[in-house]
BALOBA-1460 file (C-alpha; in Angstrom, 3 decimals):
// residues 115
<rec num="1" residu="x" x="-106.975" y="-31.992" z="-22.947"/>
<rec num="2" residu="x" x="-104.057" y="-34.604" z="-22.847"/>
<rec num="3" residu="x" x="-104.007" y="-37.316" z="-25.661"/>
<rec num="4" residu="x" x="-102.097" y="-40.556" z="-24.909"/>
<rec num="5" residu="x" x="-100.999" y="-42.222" z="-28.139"/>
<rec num="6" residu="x" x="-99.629" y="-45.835" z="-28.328"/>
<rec num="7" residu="x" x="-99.189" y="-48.215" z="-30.371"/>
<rec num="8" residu="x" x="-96.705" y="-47.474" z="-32.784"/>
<rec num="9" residu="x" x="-93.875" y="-50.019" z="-34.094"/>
<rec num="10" residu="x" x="-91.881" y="-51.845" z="-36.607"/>
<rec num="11" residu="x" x="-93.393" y="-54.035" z="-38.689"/>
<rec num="12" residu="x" x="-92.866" y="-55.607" z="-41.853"/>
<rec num="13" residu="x" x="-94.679" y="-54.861" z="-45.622"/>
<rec num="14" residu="x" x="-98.195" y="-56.599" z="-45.275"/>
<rec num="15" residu="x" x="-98.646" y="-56.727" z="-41.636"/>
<rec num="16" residu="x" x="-101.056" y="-54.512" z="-39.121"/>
<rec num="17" residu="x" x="-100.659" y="-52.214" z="-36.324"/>
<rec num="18" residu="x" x="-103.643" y="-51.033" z="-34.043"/>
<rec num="19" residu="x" x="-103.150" y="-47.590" z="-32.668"/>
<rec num="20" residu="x" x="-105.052" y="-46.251" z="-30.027"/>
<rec num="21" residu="x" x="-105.218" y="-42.451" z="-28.404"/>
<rec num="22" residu="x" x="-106.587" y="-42.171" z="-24.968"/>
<rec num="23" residu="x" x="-108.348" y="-39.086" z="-23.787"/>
<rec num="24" residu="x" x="-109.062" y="-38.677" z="-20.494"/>
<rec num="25" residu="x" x="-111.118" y="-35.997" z="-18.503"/>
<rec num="26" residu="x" x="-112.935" y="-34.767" z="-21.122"/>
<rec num="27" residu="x" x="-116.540" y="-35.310" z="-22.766"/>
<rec num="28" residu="x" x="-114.955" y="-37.299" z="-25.241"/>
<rec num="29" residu="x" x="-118.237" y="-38.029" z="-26.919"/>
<rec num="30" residu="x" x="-118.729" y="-34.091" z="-27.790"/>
<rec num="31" residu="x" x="-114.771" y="-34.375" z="-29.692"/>
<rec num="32" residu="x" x="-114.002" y="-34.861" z="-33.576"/>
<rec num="33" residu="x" x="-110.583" y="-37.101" z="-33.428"/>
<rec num="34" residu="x" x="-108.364" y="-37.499" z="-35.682"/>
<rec num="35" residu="x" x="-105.412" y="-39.036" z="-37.062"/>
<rec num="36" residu="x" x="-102.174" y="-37.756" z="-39.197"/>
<rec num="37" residu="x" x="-99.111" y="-38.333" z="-39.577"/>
<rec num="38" residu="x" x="-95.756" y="-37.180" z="-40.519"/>
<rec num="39" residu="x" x="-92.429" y="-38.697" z="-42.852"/>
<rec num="40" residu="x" x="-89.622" y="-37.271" z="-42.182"/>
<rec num="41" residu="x" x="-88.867" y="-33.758" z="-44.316"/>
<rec num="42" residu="x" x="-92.959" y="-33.682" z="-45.541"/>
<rec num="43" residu="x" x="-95.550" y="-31.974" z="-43.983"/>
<rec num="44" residu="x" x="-98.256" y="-33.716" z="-41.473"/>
<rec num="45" residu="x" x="-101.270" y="-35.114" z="-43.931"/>
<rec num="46" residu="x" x="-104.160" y="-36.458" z="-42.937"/>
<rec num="47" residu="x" x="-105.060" y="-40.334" z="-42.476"/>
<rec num="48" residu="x" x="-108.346" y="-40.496" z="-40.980"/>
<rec num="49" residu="x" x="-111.007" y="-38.578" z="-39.171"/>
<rec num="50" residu="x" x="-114.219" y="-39.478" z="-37.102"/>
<rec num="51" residu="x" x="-116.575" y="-36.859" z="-35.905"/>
<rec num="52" residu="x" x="-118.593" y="-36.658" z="-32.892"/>
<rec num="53" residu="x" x="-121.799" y="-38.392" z="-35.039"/>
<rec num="54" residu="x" x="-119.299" y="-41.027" z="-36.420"/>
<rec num="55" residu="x" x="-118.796" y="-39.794" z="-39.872"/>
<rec num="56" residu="x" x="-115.507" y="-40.357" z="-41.251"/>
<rec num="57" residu="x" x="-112.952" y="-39.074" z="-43.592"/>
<rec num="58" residu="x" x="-110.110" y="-41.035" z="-44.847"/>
<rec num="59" residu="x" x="-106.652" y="-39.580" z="-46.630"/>
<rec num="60" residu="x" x="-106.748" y="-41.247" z="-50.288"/>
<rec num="61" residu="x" x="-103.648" y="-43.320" z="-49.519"/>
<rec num="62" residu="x" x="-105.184" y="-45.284" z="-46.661"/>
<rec num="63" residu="x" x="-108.751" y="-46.056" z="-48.364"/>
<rec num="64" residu="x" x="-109.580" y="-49.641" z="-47.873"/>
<rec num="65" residu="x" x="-106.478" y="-50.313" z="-45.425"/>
<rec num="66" residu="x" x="-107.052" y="-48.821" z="-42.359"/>
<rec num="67" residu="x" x="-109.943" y="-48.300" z="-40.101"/>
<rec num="68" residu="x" x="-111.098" y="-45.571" z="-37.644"/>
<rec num="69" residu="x" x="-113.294" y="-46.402" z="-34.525"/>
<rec num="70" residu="x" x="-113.926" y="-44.862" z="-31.297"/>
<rec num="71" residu="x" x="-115.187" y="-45.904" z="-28.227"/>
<rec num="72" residu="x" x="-116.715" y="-43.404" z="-26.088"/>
<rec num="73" residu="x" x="-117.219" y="-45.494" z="-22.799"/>
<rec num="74" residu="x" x="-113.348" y="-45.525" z="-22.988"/>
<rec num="75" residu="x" x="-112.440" y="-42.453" z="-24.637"/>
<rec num="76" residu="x" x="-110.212" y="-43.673" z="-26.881"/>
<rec num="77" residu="x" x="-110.291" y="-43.458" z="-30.568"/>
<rec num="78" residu="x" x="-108.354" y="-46.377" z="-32.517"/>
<rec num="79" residu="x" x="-106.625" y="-46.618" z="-35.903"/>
<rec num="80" residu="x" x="-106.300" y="-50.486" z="-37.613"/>
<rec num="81" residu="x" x="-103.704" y="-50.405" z="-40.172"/>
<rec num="82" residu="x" x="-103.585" y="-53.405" z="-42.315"/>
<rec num="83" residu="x" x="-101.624" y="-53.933" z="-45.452"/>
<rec num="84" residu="x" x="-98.726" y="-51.698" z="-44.302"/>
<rec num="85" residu="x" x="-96.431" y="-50.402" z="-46.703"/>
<rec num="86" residu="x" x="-93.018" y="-49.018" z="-46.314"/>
<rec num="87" residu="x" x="-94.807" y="-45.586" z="-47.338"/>
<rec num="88" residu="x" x="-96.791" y="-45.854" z="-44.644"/>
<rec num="89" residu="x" x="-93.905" y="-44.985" z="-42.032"/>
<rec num="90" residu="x" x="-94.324" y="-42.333" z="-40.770"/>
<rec num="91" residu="x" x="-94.795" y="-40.524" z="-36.939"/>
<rec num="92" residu="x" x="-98.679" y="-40.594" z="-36.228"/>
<rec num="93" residu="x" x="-100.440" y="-38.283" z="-34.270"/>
<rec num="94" residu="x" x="-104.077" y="-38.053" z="-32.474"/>
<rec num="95" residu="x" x="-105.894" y="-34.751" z="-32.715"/>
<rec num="96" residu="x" x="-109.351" y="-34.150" z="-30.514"/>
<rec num="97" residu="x" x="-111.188" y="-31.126" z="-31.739"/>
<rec num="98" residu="x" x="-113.634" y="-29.556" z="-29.648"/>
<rec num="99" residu="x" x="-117.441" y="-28.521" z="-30.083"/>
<rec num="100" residu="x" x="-115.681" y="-24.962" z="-30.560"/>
<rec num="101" residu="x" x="-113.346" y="-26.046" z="-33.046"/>
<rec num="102" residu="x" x="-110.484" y="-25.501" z="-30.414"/>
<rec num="103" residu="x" x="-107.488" y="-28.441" z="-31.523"/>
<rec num="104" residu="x" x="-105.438" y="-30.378" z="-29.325"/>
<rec num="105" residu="x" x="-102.286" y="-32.407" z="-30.613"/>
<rec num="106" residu="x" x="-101.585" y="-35.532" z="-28.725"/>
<rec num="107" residu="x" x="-97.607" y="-36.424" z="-28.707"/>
<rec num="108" residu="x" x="-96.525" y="-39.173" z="-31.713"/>
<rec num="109" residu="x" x="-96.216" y="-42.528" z="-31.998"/>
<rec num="110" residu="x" x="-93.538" y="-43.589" z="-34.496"/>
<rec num="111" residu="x" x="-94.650" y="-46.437" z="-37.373"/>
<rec num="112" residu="x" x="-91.576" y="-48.442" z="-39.500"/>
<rec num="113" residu="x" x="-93.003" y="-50.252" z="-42.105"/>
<rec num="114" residu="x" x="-90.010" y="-52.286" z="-43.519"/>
<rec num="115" residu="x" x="-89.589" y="-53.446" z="-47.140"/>
């Protein structure tokens, strides 16, 4: 499994970012995906999660500000971030877990949220 984030960016307090994570060649529809991310000098914490059946999890500080949606015809799962905050900065990374619970990291995407 590769994962192909993009997205990433600076943007000022308020404003929105779309990431998306492309992942080719595999039965995408089977996969749980997921998003995290990572400050510098703290440990990688969740921001959202979608399962294969389209439930989703959020990470309490993102509740209400960003979105997680996939699209299987393209095999991409997305992340809308509106609202940003300077907290928010962070690296983000995609994560596709498989039917077996097997869990592939996708490379980061780095997010500046300036004050």
């Amino acid at each position: 499994v590769q994962l192909q984030a993009y997205g990433g960016g600076l943007v000022q307090a308020g404003g929105s970012l779309r990431l998306s994570c492309a992942a080719p060649g595999i039965t995408f529809s089977r996969y749980t995906m997921g998003w995290y991310r990572q400050a510098p000098g703290k440990q990688r914490d969740l921001v959202a999660t979608i399962s294969d059946r389209g439930s989703i999890t959020y990470g309490d500080s993102v509740k209400g500000r960003f979105t997680i949606s996939r699209d299987n015809a393209e095999n991409t799962v997305y992340l809308q971030m509106n609202s940003l905050k300077p907290e928010d900065t962070a690296v983000y990374y995609c994560n596709a877990k498989d039917p077996w619970r097997r869990i592939t990291w996708g490379q980061g995407t780095q997010v500046t949220v300036s004050s």
